[in-house]
C-alpha positions as CSV (number, residue, x, y, z in Angstrom):
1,X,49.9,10.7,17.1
2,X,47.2,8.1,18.0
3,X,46.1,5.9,15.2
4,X,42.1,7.2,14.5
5,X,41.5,4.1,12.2
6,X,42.5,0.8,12.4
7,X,43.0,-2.0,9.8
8,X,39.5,-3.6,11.6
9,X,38.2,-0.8,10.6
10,X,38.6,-0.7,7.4
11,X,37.8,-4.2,7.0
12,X,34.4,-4.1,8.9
13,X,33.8,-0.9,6.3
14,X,34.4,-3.2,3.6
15,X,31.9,-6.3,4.9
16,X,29.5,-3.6,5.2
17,X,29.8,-1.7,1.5
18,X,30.0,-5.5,0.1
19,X,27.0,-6.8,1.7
20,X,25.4,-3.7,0.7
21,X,26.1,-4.2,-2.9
22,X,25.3,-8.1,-3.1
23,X,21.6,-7.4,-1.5
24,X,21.4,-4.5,-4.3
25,X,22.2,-7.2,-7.0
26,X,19.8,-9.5,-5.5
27,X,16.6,-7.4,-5.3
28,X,17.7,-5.9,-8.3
29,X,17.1,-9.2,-10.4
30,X,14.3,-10.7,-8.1
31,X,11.9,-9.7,-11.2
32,X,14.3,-11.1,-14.1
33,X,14.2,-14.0,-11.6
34,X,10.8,-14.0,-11.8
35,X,10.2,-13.7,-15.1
36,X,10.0,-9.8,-16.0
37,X,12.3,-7.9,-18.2
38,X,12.4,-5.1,-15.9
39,X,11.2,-2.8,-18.9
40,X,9.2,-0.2,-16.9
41,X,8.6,1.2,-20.5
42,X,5.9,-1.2,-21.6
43,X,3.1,-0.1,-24.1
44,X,0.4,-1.5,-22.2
45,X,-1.9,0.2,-19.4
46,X,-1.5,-1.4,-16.1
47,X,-5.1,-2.0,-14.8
48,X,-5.7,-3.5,-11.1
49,X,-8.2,-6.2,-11.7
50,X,-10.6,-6.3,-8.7
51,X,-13.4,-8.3,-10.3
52,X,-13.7,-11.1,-12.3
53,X,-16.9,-12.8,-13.1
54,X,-19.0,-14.4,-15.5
55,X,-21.7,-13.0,-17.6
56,X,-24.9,-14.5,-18.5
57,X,-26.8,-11.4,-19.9
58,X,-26.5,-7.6,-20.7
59,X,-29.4,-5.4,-20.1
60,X,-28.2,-3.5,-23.6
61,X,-28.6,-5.9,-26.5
62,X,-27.1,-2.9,-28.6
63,X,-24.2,-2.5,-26.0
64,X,-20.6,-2.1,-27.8
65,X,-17.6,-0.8,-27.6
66,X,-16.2,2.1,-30.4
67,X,-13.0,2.4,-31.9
68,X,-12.2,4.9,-29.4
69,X,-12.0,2.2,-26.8
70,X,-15.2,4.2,-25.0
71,X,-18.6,1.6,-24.1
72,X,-21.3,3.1,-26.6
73,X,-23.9,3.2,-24.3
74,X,-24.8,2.4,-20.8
75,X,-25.6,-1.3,-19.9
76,X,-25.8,-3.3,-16.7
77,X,-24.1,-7.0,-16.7
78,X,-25.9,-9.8,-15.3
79,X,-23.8,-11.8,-12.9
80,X,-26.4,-13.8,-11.2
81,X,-29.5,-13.2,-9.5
82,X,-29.4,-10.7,-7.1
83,X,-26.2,-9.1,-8.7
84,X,-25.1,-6.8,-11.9
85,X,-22.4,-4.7,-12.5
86,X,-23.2,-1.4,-14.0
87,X,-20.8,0.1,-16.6
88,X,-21.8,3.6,-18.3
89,X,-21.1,5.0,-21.3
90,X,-17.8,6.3,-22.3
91,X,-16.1,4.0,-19.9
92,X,-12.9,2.2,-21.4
93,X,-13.1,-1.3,-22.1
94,X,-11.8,-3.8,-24.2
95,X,-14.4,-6.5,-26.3
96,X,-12.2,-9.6,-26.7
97,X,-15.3,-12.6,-26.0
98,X,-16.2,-13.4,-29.7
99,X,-19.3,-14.7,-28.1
100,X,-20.8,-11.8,-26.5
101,X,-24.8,-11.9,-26.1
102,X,-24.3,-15.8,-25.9
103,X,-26.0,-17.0,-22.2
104,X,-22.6,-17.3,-20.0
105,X,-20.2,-17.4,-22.9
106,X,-18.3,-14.6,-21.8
107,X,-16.7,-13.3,-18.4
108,X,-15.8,-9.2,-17.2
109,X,-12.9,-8.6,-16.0
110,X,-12.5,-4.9,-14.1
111,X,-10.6,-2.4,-12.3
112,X,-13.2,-0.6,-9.9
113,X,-13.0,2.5,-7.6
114,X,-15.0,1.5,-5.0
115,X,-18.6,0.5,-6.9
116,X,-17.8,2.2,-10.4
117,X,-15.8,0.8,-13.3
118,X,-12.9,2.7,-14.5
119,X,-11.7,0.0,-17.0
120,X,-13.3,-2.9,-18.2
121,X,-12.5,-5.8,-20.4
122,X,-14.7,-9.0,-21.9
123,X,-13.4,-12.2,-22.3
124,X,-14.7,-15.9,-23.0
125,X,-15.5,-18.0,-20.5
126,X,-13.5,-21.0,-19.8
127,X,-15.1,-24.4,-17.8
128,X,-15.6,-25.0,-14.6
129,X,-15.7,-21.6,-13.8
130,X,-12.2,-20.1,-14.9
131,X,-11.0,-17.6,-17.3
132,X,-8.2,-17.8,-19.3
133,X,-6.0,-14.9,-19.0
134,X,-2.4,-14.1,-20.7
135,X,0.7,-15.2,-19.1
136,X,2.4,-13.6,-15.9
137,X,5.6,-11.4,-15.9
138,X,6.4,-11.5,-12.2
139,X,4.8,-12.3,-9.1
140,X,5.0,-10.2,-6.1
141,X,3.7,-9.3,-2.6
142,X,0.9,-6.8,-4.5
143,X,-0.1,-9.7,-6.8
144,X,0.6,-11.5,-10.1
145,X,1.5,-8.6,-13.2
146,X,0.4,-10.1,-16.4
147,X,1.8,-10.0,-19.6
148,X,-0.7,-7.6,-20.7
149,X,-0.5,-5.4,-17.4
150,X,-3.2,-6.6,-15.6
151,X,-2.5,-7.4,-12.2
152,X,-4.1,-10.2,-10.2
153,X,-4.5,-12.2,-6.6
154,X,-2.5,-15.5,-7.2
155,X,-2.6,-18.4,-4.9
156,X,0.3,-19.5,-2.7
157,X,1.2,-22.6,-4.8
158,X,0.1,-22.8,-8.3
159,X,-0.8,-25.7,-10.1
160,X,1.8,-26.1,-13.0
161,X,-0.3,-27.8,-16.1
162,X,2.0,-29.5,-19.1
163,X,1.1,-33.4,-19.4
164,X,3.4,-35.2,-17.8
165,X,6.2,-32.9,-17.5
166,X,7.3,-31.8,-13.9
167,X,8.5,-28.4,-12.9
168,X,9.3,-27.9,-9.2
169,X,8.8,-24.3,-8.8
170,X,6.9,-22.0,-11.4
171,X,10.1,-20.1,-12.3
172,X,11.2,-23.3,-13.7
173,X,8.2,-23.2,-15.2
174,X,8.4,-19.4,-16.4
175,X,12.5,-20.2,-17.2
176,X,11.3,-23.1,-19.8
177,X,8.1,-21.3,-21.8
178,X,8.9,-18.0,-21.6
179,X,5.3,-16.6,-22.3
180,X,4.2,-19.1,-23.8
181,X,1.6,-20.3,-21.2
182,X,-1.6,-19.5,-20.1
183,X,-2.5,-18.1,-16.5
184,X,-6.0,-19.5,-15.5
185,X,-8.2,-17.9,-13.0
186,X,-10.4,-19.6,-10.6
187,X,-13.7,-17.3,-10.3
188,X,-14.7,-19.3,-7.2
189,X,-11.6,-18.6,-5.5
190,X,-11.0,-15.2,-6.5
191,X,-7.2,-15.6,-7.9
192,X,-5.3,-17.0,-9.9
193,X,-4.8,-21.1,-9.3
194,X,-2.9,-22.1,-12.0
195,X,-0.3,-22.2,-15.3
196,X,-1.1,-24.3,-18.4
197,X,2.2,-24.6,-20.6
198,X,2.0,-24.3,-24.5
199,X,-1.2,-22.2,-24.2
200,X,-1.4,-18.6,-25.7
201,X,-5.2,-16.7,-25.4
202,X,-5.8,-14.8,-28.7
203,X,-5.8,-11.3,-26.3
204,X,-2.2,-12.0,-25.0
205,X,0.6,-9.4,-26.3
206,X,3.2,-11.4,-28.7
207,X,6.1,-12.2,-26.8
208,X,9.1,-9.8,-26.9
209,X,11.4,-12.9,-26.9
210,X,11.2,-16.1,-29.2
211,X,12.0,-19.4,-26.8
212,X,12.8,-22.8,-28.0
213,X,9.9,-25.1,-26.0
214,X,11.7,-27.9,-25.9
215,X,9.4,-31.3,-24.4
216,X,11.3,-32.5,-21.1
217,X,12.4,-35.9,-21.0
């Protein structure tokens, strides 16, 4: 009887199956590599931030937001002269800029459908027009994820701030502070430009995992 399958066979079978399973592995950890824990279980909202800008007035000098996480009233936000961004009442949003009613203390971050706002969030402003946002988890081809579930643009190379220390890729830089770093967003250029080490804002989420921080010689 004629032999159906041969030993080539079987071994091309085999190359195939393994390189199968080693691209699995390696997709599979991208994020760990990254710097996510793969927990899709995380307690926070994930919110697609689409706007971030600074604020130099509310229309509402009353405006708050309740314990329910719901705006109070309706207000429009002053981002320069010919613009504003209107937010209504009941609409989520977080108040997390100590300084709010202050002339250009704080900046709005939001995720918009279309014109409205579906989720909102204030937040001090930092200097020459950044904002200081939590760390980031992983970066992928649909953006930066945050700590704190917001996702965000990111620039191609980010510049990796801690003195005179020297990383040569952020996930060294990820691998060495853990979450223990700021991500700073550059309003001008619309994404995210860089990583300051040692830096926590007050809004970030405490990190899951304590790392040692040691100082690189």
């Amino acid at each position: 009887m004629r032999q159906i399958f041969s030993v080539r066979f079987f071994a091309a079978v085999g190359a195939v199956v393994g390189l199968f399973f080693l691209l699995t592995t390696m997709f599979a950890t991208r994020e760990v590599i990254e710097g996510g824990d793969g927990d899709d279980d995380a307690s926070f909202e994930l919110h697609k931030i689409d706007l971030v800008e600074q604020v130099f007035s509310s229309s509402n000098r009353q405006f708050g937001i309740g314990f329910d996480g719901l705006a109070e009233s309706d207000t429009n936000f002053v981002i320069d002269g010919t613009r504003s961004l209107r937010v209504v009442t009941d609409t989520p949003g977080e108040m997390m800029c100590p300084s709010f009613g202050e002339i250009g203390a704080c900046a709005v971050v939001a995720d918009l459908l279309g014109e409205a706002v579906v989720w909102f969030a204030l937040v001090p402003m930092g200097a020459n027009k950044t904002v200081r946002m939590p760390a980031i988890d992983t970066l992928g081809d649909d953006g930066a994820r945050l700590v704190n579930g917001w996702q965000v643009d990111f620039a191609p190379v980010l510049d990796r701030r801690c003195g005179q220390d020297e990383f040569e890729s952020y996930r060294e830089f990820r691998r060495t502070f853990g979450d223990h770093f700021t991500a700073i967003f550059d309003i001008d250029d619309r994404r995210l430009s860089a990583v300051e080490c040692r830096v926590r804002v007050p809004y970030a989420p405490e990190p899951a995992i304590t790392t040692t921080l040691a100082r690189r010689s």
